[in-house]
RODO-2510 file (C-alpha; in nm, 4 decimals, decimal comma):
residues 239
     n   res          X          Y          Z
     1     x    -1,3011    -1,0127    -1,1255
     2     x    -1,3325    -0,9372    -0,7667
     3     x    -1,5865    -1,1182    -0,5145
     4     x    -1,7429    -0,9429    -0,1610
     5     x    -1,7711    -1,1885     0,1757
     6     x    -1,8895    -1,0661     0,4809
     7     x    -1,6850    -1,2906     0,7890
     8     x    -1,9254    -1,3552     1,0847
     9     x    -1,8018    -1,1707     1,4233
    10     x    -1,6901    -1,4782     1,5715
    11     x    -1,4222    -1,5640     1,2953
    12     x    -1,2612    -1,2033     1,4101
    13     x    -1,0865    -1,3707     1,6750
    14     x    -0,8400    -1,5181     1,4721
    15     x    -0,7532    -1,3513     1,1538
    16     x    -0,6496    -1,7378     1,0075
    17     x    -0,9988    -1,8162     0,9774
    18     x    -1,1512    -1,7651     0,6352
    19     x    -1,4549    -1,9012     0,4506
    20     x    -1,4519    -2,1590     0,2117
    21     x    -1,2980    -2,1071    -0,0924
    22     x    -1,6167    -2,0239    -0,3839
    23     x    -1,6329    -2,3090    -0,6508
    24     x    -1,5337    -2,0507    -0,9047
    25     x    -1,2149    -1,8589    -0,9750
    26     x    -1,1669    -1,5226    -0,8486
    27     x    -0,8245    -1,2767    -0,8771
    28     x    -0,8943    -1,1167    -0,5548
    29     x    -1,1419    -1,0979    -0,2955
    30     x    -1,2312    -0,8461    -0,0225
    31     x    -1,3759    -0,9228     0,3058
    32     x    -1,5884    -0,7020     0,5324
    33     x    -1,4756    -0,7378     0,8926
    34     x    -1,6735    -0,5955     1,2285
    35     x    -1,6069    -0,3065     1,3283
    36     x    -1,6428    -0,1704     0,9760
    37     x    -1,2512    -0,3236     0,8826
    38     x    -1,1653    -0,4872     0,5491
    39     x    -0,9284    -0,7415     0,4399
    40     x    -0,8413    -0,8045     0,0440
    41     x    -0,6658    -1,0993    -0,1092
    42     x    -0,5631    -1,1843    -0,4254
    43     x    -0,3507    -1,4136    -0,5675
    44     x    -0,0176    -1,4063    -0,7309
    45     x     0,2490    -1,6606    -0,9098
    46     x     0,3834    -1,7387    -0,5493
    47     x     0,0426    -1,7701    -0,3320
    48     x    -0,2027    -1,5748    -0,2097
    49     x    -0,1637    -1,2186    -0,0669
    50     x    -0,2970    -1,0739     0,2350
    51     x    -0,3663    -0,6915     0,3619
    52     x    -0,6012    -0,4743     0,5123
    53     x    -0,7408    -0,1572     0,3653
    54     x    -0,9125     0,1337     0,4035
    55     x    -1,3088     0,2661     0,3934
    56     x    -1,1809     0,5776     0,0939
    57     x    -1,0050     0,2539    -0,0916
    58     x    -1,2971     0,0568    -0,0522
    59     x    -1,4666     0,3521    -0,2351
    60     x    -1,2523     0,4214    -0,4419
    61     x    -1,2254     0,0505    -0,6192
    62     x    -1,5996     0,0769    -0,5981
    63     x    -1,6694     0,3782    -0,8264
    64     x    -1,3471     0,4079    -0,9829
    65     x    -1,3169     0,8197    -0,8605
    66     x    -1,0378     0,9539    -0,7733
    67     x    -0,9806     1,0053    -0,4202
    68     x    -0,7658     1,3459    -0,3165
    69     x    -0,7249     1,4895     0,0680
    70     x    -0,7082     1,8663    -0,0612
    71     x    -0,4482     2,0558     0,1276
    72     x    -0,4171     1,8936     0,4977
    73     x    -0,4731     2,2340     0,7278
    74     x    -0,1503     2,3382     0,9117
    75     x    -0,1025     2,1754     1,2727
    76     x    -0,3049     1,8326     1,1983
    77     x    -0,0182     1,5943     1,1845
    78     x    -0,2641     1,2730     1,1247
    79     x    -0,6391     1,2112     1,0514
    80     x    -0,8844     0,9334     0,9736
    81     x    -1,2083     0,7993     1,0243
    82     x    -1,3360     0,4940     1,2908
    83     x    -1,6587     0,4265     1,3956
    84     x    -1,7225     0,7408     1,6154
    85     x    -1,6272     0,9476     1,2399
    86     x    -1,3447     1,1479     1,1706
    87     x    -1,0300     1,2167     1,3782
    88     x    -0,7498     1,4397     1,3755
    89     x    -0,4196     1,4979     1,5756
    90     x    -0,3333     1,8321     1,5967
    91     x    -0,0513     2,0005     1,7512
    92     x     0,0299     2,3644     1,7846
    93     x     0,3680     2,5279     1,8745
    94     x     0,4428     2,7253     2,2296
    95     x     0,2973     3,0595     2,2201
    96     x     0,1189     3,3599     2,3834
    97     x    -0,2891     3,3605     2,4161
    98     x    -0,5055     3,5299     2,6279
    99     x    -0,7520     3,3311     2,7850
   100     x    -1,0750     3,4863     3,0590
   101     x    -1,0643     3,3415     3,4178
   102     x    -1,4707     3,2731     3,5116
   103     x    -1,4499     3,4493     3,8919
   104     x    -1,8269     3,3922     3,9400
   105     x    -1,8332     3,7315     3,9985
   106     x    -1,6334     3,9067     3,7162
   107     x    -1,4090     3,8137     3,4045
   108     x    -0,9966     3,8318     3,4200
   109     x    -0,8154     3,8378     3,1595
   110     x    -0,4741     3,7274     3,1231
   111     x    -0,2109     3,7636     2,8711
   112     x     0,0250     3,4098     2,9125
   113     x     0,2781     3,1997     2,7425
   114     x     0,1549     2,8316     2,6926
   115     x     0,3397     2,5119     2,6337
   116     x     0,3196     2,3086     2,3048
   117     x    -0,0169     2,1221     2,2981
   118     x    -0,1471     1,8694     2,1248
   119     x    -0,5320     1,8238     2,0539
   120     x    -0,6912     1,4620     1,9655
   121     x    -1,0443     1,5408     1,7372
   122     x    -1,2373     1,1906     1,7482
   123     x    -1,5818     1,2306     1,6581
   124     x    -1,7176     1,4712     1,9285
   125     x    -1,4937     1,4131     2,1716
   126     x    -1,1530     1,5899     2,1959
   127     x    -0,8584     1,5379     2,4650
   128     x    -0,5744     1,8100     2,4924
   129     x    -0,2397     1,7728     2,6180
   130     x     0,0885     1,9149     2,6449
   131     x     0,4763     1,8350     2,5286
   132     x     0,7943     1,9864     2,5265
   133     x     0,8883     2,0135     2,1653
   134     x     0,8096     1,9847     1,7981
   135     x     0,5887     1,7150     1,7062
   136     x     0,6740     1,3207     1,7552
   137     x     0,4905     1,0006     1,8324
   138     x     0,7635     0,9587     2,0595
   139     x     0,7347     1,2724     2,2575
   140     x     0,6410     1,3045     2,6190
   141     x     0,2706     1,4050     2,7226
   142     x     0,1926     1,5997     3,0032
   143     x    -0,1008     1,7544     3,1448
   144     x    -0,2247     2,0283     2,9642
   145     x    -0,1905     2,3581     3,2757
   146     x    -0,5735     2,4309     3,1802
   147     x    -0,9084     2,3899     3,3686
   148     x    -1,1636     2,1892     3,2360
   149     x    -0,9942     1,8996     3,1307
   150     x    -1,0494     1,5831     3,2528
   151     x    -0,8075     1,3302     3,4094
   152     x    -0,7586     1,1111     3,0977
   153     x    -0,7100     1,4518     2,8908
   154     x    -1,0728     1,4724     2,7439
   155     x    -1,2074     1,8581     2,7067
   156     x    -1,5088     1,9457     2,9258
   157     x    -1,7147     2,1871     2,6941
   158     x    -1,9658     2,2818     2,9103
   159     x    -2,2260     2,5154     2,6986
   160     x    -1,9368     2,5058     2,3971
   161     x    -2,0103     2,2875     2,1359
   162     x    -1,7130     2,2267     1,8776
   163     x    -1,7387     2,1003     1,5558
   164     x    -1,7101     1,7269     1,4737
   165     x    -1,3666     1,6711     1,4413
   166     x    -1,2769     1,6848     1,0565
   167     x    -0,9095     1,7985     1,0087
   168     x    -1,0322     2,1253     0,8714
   169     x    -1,2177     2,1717     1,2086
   170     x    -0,9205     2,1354     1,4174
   171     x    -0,8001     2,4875     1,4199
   172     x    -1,1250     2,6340     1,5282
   173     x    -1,1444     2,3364     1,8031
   174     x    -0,8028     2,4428     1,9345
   175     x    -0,9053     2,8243     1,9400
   176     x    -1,3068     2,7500     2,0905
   177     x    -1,1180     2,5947     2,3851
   178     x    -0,8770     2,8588     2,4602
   179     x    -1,1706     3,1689     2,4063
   180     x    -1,4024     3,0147     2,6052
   181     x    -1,3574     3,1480     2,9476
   182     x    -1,2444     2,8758     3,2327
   183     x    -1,4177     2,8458     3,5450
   184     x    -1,2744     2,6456     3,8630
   185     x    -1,3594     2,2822     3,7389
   186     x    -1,0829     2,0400     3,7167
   187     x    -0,7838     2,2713     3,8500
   188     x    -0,6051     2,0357     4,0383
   189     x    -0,2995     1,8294     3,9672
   190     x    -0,2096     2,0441     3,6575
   191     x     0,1287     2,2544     3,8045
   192     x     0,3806     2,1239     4,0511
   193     x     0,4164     2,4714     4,2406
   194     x     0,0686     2,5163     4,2022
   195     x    -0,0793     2,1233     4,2604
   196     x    -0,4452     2,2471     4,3966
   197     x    -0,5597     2,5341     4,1610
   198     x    -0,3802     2,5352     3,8273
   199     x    -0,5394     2,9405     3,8082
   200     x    -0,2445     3,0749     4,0585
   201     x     0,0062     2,9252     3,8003
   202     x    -0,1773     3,1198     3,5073
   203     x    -0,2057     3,4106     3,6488
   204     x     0,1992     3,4012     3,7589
   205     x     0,2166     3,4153     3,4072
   206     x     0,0382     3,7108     3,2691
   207     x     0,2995     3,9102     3,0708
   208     x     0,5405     3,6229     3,0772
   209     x     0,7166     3,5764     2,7372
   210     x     0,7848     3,1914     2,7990
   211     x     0,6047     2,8982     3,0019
   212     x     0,8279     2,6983     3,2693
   213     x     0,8057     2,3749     3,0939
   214     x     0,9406     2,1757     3,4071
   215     x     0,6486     2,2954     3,5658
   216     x     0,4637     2,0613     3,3794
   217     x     0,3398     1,7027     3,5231
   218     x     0,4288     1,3628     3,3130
   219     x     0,1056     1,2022     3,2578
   220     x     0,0907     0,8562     3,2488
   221     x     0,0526     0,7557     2,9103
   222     x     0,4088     0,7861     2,8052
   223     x     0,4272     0,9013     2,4183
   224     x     0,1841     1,0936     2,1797
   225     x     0,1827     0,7988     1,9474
   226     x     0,0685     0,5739     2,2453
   227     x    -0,2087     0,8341     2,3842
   228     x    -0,3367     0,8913     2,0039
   229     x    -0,3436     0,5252     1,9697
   230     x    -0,5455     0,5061     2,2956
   231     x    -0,7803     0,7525     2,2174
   232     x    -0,8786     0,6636     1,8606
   233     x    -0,9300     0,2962     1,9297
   234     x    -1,1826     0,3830     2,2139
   235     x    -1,0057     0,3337     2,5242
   236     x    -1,1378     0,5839     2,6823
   237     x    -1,2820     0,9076     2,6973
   238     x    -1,6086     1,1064     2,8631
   239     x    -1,9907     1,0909     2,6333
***
């Protein structure tokens, strides 16, 4: 048998307060927390056992289906869902593109090596950023070398309008950004050679083979599993 509470917002603060016990007997319990969290409990020969879980095994104990991801797309290294819907990480490998420079008065296009980037899906707002190898929470971030990207790594679309970010989105996400042509927002503090208009550094590049990774800038937020952490939970980002 399994009981439902719902804990008032003001018990959050301390995860030590619980309810009452019910006058009846119960083999496990599950508590909805704010912020759309739950807790379950149940009880075993040595005490009473704590943990959290998630929304899909909410569900799942619910109607008794069985829950199955499908084949995760290639590149998304983590997804979920919080309360502004799904998320994904997803990180893609150095490479050649070619991306359109937005002159105002004509369209260049370029042919250039990038650095390994990583894109953050959460809801319909996406950051990208770059590293310097294969995929790690403990790897570096630095600033993507891209216009139109904000200081805190979030993607200014202008008229572009991805998809919200469900893993199986990601890839198209990741490609909408790079087809879309850049104009001369946000260009500054991107390249150390080239601090006030990350465009010069691009267009040193066309027909390069490989990008000059200690051209890059450290950003501030240390590691990928610290920015992702950042990001997901809300701490910031632009509506």
């Amino acid at each position: 048998m399994m009981t439902t509470k719902a804990i008032p917002t003001d018990t959050m603060a301390t995860m030590t307060t619980i309810p009452n016990e019910p006058s009846f007997t119960a083999n496990a319990e599950l508590y909805f927390l704010p912020a759309g969290h739950f807790l379950f409990r149940r009880r075993t020969e040595t005490g009473v056992e704590s943990k959290f879980v998630t929304l899909a095994d909410v569900a799942a104990a619910f109607t008794q289906v069985e829950q199955d991801s499908g084949w995760i797309p290639a590149g998304v290294q983590r997804h979920g869902f919080n309360k502004n819907g799904n998320w994904f990480v997803y990180w893609r490998p150095a490479q050649i593109v070619t991306i359109t420079l937005d002159e105002g008065n004509r369209y260049d296009k370029l042919t250039i090596p990038i650095p390994v980037t990583v894109m953050i899906g959460d809801g319909r707002r996406f950051h990208l950023f770059a590293s310097n190898g294969e995929f790690s929470p403990g790897a570096p971030v630095f600033r993507a070398p891209f216009p139109n990207i904000h200081e805190d790594h979030s993607i200014c679309w202008g008229n572009n309008t991805p998809a919200d970010a469900k893993p199986e989105s990601a890839a198209a996400a990741w490609n909408l950004f790079f087809t879309a042509p850049f104009n001369n927002h946000l260009v500054e503090g991107k390249s150390k050679k080239r601090k006030k208009d990350v465009r010069e550094a691009l267009r040193s590049l066309n027909g390069k083979r490989r990008y000059p990774v200690g051209d890059l800038i450290a950003d501030r937020s240390g590691t990928i599993g610290k920015l992702v952490s950042r990001v997901i939970g809300g701490g910031f980002g632009h509506d």
